[in-house]
mmCIF file of the protein (N, C-alpha, C, O) and its ligand, coordinates in Angstrom:
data_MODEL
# 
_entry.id   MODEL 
# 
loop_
_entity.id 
_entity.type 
_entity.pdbx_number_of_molecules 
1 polymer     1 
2 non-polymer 1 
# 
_entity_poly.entity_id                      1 
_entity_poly.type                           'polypeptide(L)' 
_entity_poly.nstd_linkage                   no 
_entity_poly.nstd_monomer                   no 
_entity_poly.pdbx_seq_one_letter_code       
;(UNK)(UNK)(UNK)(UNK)(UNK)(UNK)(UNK)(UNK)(UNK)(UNK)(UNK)(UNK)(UNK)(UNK)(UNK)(UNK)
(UNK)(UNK)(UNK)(UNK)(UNK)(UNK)(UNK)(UNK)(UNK)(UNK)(UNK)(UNK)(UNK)(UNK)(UNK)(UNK)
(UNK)(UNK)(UNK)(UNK)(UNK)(UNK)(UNK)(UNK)(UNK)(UNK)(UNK)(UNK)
;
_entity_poly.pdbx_seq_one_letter_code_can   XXXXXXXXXXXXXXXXXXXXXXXXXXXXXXXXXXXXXXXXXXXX 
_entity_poly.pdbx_strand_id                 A 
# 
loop_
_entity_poly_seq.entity_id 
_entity_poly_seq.num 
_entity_poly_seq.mon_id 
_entity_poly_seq.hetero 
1 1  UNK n 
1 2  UNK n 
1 3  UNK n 
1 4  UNK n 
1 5  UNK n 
1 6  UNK n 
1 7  UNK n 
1 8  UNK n 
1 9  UNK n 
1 10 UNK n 
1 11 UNK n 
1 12 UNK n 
1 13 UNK n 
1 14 UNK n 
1 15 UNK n 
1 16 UNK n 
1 17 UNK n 
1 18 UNK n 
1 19 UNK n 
1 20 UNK n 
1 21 UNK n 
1 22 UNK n 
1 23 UNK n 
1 24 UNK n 
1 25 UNK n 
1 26 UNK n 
1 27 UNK n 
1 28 UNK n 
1 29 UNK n 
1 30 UNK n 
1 31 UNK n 
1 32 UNK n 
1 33 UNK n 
1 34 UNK n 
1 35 UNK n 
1 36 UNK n 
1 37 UNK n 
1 38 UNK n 
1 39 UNK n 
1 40 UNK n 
1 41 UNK n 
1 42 UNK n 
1 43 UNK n 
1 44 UNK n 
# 
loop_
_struct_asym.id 
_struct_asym.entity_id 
A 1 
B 2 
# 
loop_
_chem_comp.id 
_chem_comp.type 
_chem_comp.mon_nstd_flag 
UNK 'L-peptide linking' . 
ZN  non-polymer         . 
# 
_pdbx_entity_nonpoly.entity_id   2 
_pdbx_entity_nonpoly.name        ? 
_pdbx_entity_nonpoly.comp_id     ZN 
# 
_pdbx_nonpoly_scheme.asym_id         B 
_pdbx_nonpoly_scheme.entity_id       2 
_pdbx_nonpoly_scheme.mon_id          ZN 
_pdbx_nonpoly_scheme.ndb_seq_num     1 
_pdbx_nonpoly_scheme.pdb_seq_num     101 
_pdbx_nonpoly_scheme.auth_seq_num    101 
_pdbx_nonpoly_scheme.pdb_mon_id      ZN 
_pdbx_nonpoly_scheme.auth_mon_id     ZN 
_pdbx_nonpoly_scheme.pdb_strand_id   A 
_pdbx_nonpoly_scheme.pdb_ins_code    . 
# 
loop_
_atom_site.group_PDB 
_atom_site.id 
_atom_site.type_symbol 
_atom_site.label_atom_id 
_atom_site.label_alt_id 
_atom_site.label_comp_id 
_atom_site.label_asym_id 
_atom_site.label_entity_id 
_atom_site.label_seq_id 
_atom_site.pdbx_PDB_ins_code 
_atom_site.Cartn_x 
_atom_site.Cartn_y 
_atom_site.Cartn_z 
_atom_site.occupancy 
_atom_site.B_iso_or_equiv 
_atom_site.pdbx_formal_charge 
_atom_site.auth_seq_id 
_atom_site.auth_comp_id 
_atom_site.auth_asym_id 
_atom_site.auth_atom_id 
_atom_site.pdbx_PDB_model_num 
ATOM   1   N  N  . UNK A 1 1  ? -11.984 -23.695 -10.903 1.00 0.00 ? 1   UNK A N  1 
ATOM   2   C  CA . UNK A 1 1  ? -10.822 -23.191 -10.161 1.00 0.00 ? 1   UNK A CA 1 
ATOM   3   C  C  . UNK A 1 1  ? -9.755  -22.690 -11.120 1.00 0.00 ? 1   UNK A C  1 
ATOM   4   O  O  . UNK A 1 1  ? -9.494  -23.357 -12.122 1.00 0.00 ? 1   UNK A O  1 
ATOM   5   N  N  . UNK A 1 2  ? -9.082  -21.468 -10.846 1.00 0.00 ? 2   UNK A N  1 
ATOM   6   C  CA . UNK A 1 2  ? -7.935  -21.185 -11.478 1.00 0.00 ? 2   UNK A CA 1 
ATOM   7   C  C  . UNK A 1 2  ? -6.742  -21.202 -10.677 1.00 0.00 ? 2   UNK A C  1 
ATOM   8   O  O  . UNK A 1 2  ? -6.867  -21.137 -9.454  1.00 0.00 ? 2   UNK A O  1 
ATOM   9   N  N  . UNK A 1 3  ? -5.709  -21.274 -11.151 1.00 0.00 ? 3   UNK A N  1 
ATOM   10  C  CA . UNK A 1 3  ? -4.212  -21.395 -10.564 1.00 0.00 ? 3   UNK A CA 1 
ATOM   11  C  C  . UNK A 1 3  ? -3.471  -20.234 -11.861 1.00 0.00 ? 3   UNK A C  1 
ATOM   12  O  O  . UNK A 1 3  ? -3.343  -20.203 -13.085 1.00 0.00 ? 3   UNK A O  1 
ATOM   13  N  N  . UNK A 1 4  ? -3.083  -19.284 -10.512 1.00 0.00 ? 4   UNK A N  1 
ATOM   14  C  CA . UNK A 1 4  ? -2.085  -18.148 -11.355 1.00 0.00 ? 4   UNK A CA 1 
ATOM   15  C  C  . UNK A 1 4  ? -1.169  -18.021 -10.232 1.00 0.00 ? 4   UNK A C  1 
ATOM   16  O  O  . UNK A 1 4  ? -1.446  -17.973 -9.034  1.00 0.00 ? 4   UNK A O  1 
ATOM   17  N  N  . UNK A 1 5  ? 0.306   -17.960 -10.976 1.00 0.00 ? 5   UNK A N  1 
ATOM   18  C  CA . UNK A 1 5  ? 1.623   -17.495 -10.602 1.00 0.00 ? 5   UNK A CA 1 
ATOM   19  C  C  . UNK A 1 5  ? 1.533   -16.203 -10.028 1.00 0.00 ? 5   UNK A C  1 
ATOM   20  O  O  . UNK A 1 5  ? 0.718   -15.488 -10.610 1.00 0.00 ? 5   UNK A O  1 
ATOM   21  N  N  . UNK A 1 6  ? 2.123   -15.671 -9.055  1.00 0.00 ? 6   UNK A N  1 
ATOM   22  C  CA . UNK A 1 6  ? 2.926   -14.746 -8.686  1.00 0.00 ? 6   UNK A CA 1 
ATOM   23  C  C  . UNK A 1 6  ? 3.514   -14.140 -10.132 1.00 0.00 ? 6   UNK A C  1 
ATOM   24  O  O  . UNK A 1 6  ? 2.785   -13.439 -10.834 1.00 0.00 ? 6   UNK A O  1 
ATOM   25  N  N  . UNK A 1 7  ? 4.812   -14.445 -10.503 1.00 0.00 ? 7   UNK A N  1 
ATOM   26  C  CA . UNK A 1 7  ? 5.006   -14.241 -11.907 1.00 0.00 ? 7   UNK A CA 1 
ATOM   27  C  C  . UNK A 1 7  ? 4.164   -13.972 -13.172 1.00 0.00 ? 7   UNK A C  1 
ATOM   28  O  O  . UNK A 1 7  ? 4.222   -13.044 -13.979 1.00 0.00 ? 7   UNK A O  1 
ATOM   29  N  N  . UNK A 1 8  ? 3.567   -14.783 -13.126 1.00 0.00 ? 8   UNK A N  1 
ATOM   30  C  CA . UNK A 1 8  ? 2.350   -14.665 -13.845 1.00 0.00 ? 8   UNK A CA 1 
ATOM   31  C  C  . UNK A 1 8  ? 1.309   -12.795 -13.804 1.00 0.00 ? 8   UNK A C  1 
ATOM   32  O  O  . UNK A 1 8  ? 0.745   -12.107 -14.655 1.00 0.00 ? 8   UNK A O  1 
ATOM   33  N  N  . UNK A 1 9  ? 1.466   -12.727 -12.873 1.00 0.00 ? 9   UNK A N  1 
ATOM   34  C  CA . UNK A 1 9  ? 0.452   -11.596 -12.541 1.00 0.00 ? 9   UNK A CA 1 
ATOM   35  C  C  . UNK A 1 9  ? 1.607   -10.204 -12.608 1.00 0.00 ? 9   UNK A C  1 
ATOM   36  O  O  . UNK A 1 9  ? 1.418   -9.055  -12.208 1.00 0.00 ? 9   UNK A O  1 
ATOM   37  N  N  . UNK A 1 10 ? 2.658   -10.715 -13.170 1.00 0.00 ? 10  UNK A N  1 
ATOM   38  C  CA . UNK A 1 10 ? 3.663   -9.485  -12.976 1.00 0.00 ? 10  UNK A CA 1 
ATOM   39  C  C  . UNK A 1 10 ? 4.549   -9.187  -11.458 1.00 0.00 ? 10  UNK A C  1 
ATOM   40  O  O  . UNK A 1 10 ? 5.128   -8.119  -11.263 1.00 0.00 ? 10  UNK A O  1 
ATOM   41  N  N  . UNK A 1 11 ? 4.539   -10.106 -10.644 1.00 0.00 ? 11  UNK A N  1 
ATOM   42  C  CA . UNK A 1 11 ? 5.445   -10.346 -9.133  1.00 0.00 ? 11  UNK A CA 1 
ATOM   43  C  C  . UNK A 1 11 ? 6.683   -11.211 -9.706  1.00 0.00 ? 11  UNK A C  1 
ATOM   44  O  O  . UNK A 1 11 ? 6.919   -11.793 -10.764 1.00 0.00 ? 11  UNK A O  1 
ATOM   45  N  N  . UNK A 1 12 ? 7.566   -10.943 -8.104  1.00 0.00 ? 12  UNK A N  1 
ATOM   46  C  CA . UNK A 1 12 ? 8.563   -11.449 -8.780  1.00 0.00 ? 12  UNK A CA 1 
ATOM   47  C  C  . UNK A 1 12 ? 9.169   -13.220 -8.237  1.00 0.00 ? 12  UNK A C  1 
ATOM   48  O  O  . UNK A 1 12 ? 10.303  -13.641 -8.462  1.00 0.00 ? 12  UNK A O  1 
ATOM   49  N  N  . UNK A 1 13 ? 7.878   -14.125 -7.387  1.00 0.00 ? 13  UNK A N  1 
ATOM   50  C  CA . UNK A 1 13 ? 8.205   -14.741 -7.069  1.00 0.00 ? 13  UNK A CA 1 
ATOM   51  C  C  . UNK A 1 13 ? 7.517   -16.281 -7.933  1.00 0.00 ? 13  UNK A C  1 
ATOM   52  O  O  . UNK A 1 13 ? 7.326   -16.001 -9.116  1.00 0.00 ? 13  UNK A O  1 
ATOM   53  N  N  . UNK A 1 14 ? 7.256   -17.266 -7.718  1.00 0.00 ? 14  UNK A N  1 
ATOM   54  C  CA . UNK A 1 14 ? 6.290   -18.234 -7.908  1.00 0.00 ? 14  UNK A CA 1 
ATOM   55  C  C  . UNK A 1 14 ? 5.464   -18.773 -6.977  1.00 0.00 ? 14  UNK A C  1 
ATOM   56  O  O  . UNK A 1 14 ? 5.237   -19.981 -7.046  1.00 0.00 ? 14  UNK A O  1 
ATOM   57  N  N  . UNK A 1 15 ? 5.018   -18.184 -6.206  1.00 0.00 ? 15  UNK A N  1 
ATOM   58  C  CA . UNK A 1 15 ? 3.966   -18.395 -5.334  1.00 0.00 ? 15  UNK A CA 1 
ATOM   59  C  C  . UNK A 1 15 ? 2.779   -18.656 -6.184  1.00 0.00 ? 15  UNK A C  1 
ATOM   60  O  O  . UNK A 1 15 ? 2.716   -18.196 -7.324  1.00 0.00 ? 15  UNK A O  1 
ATOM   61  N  N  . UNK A 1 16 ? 1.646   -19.524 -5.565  1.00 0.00 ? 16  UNK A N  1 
ATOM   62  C  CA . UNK A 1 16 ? 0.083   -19.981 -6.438  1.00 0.00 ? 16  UNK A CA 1 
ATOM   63  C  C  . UNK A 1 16 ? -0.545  -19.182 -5.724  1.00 0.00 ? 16  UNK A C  1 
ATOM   64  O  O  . UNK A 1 16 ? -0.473  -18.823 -4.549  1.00 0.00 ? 16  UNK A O  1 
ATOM   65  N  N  . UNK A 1 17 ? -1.630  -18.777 -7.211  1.00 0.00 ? 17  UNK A N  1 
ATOM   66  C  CA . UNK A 1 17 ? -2.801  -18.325 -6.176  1.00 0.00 ? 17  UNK A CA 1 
ATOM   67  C  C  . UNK A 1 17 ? -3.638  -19.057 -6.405  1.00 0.00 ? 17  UNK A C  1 
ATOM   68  O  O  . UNK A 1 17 ? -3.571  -19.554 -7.529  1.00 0.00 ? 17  UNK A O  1 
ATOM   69  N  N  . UNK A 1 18 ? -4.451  -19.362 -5.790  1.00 0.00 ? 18  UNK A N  1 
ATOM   70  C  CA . UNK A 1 18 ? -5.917  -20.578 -6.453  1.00 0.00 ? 18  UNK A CA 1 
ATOM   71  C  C  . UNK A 1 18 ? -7.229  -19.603 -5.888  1.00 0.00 ? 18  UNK A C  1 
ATOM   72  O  O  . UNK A 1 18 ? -7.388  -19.001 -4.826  1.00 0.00 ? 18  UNK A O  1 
ATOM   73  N  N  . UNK A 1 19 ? -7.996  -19.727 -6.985  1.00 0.00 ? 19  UNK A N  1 
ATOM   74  C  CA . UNK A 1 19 ? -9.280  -19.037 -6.121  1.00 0.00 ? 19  UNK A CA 1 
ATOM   75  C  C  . UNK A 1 19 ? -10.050 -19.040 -7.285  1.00 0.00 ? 19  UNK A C  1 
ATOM   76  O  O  . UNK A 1 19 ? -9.480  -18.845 -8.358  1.00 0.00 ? 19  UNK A O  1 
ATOM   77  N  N  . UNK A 1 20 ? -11.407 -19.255 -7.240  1.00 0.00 ? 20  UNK A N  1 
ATOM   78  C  CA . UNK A 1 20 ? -12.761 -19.318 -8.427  1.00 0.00 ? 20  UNK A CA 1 
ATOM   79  C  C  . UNK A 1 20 ? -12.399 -18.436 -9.744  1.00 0.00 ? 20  UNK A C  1 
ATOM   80  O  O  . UNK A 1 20 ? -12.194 -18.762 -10.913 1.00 0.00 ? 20  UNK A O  1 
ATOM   81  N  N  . UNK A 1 21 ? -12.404 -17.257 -9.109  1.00 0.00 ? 21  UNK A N  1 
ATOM   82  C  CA . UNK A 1 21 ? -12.584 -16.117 -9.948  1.00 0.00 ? 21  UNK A CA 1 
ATOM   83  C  C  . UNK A 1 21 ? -11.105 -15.348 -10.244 1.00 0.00 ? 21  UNK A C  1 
ATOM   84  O  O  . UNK A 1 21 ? -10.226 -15.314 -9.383  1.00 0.00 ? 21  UNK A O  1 
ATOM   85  N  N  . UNK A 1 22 ? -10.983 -14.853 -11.324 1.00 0.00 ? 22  UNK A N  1 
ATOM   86  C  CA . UNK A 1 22 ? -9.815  -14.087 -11.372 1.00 0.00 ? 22  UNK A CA 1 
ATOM   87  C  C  . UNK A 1 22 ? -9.865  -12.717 -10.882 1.00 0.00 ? 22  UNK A C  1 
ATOM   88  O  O  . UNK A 1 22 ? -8.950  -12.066 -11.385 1.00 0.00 ? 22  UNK A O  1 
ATOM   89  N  N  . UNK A 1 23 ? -10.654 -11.976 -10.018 1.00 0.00 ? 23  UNK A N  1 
ATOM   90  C  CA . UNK A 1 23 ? -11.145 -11.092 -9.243  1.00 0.00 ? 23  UNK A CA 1 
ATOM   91  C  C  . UNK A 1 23 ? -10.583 -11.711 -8.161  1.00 0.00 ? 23  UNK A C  1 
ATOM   92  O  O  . UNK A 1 23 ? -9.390  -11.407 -8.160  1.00 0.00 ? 23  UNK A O  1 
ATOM   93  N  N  . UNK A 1 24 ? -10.790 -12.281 -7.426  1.00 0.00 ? 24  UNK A N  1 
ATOM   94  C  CA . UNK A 1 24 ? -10.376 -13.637 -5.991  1.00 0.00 ? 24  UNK A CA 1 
ATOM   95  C  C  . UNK A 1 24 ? -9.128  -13.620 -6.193  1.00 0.00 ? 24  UNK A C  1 
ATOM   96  O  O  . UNK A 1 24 ? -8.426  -13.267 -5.245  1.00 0.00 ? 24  UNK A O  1 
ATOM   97  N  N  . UNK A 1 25 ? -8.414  -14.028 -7.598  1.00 0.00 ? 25  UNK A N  1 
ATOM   98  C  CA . UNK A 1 25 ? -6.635  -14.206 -7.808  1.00 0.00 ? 25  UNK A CA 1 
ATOM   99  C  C  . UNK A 1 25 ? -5.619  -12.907 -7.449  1.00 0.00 ? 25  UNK A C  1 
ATOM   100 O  O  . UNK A 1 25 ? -4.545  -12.813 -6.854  1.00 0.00 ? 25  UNK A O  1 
ATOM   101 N  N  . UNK A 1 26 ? -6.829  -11.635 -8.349  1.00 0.00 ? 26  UNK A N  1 
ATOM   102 C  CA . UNK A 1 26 ? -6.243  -10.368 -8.209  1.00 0.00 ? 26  UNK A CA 1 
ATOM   103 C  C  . UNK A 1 26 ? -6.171  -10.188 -6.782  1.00 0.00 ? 26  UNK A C  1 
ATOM   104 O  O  . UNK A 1 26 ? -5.044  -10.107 -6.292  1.00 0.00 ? 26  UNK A O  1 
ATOM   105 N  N  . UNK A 1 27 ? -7.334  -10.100 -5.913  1.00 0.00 ? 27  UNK A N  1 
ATOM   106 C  CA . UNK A 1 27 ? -6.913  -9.674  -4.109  1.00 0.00 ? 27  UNK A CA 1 
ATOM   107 C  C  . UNK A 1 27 ? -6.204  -10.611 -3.573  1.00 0.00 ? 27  UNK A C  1 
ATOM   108 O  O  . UNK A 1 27 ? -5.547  -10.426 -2.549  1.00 0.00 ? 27  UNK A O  1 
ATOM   109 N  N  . UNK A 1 28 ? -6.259  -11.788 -4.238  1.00 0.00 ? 28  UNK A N  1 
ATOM   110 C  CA . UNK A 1 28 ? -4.887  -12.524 -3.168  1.00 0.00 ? 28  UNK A CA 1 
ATOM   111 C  C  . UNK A 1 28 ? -3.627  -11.762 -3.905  1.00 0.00 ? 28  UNK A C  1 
ATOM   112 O  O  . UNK A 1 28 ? -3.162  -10.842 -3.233  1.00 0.00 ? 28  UNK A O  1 
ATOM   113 N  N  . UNK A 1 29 ? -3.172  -11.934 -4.832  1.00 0.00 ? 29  UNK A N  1 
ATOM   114 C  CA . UNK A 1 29 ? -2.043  -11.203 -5.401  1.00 0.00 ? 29  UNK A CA 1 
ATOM   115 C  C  . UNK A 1 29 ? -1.854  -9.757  -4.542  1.00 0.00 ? 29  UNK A C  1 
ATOM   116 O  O  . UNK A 1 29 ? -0.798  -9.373  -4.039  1.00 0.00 ? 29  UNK A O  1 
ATOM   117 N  N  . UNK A 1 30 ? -2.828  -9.234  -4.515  1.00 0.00 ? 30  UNK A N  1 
ATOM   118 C  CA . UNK A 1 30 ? -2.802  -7.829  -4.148  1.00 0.00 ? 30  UNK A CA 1 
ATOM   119 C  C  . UNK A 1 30 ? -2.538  -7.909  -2.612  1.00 0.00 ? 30  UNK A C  1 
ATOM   120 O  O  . UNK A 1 30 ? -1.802  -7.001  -2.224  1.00 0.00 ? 30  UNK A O  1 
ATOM   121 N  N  . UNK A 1 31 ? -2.962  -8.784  -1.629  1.00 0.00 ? 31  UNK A N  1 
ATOM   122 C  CA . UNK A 1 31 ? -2.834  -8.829  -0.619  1.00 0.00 ? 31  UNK A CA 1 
ATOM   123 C  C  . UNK A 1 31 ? -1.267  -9.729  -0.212  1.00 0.00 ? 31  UNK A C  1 
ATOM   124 O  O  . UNK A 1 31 ? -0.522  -9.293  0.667   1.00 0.00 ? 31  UNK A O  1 
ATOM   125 N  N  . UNK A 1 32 ? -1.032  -10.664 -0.785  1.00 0.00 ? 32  UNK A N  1 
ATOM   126 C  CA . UNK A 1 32 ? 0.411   -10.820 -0.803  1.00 0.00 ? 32  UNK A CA 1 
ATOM   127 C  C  . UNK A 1 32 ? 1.691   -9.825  -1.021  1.00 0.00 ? 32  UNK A C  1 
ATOM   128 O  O  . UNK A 1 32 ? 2.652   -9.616  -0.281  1.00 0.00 ? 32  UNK A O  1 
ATOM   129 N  N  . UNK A 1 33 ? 1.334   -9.249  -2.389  1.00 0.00 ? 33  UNK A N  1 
ATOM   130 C  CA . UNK A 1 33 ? 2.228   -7.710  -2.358  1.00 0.00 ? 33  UNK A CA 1 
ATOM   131 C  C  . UNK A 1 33 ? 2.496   -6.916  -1.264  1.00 0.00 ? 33  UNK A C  1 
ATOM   132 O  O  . UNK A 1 33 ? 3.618   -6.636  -0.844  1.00 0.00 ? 33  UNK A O  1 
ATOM   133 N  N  . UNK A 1 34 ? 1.245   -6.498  -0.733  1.00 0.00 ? 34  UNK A N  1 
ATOM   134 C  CA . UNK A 1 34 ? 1.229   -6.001  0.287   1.00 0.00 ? 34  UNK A CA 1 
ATOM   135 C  C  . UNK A 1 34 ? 1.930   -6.464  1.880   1.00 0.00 ? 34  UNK A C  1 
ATOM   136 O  O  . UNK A 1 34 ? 2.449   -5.610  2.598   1.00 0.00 ? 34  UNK A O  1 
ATOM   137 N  N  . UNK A 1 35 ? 1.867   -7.605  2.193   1.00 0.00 ? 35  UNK A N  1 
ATOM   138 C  CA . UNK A 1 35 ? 2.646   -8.502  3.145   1.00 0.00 ? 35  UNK A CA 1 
ATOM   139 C  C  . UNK A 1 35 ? 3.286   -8.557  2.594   1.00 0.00 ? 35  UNK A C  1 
ATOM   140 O  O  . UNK A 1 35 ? 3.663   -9.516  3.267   1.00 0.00 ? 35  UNK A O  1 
ATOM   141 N  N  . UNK A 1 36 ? 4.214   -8.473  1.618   1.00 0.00 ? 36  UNK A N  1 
ATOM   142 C  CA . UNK A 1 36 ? 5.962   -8.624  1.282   1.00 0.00 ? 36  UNK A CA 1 
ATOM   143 C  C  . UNK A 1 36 ? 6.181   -7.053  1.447   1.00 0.00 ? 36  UNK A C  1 
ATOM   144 O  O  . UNK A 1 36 ? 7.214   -6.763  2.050   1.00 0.00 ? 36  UNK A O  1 
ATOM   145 N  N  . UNK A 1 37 ? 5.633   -6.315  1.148   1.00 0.00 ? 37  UNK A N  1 
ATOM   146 C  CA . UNK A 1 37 ? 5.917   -4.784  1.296   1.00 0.00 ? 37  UNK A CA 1 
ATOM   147 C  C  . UNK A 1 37 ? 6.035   -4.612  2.416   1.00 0.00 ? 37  UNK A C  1 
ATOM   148 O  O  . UNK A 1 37 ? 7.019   -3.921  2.680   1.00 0.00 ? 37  UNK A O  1 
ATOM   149 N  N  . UNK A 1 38 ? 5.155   -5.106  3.701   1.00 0.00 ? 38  UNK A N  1 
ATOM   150 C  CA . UNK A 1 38 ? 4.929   -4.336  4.955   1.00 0.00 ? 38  UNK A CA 1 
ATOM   151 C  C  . UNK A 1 38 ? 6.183   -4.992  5.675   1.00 0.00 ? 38  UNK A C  1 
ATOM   152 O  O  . UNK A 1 38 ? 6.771   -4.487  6.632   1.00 0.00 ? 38  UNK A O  1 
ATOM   153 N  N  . UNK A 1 39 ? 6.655   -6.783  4.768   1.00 0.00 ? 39  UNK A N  1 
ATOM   154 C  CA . UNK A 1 39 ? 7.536   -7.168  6.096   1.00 0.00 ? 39  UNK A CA 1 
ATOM   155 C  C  . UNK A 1 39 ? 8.985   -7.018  5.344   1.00 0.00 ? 39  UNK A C  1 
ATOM   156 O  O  . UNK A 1 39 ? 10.162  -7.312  5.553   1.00 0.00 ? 39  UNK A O  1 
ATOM   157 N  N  . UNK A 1 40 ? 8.252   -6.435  4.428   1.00 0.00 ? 40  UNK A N  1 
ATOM   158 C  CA . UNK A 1 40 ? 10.002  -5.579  4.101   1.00 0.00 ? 40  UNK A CA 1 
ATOM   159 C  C  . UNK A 1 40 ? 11.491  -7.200  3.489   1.00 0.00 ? 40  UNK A C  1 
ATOM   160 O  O  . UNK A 1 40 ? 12.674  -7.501  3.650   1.00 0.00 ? 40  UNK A O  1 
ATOM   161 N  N  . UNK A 1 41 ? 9.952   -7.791  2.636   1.00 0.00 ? 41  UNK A N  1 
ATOM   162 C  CA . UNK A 1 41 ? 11.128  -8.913  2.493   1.00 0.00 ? 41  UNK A CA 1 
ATOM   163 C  C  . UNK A 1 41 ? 11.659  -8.592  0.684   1.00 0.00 ? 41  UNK A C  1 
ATOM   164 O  O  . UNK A 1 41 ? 11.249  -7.750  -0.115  1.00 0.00 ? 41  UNK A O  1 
ATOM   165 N  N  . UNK A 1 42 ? 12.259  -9.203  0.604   1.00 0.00 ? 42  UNK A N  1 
ATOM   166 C  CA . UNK A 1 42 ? 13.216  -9.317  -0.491  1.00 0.00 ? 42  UNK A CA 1 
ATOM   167 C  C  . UNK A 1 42 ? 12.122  -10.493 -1.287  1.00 0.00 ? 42  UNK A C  1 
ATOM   168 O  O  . UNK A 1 42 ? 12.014  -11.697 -1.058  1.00 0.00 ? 42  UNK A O  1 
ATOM   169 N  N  . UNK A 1 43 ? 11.290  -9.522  -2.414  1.00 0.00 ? 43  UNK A N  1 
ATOM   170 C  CA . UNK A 1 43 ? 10.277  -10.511 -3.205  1.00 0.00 ? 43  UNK A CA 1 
ATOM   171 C  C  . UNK A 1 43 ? 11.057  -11.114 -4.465  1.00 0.00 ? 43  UNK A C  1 
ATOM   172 O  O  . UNK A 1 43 ? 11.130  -10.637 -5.597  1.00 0.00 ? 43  UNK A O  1 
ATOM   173 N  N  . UNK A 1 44 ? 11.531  -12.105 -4.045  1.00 0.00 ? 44  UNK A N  1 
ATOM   174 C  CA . UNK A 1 44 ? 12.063  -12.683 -5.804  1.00 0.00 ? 44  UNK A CA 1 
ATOM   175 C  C  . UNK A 1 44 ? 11.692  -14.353 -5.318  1.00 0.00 ? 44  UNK A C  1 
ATOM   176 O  O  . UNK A 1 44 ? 11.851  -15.278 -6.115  1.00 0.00 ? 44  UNK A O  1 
HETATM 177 ZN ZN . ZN  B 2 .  ? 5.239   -13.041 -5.064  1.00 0.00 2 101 ZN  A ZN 1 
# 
């Protein structure tokens, strides 16, 4: 298992991502971005 930051990945919050693979970390990252983009929140 890995555990990567939000921050970590270049975002601007500390949210975890946990997931096997760092492929798995990247689409959660990528899919979180995306839900802060769509709901139009203030990512810090
Ligand atoms: Zn974030």
């Amino acid at each position: 298992m890995k555990t990567m930051t939000c921050q970590e990945l270049g975002g601007a919050c500390d949210k975890k991502f946990t997931a096997e693979t760092f492929e798995e970390i990247a689409e959660l990252s990528k899919a979180h971005g995306m839900e802060m983009f769509q709901k139009k929140m203030k990512h810090t």
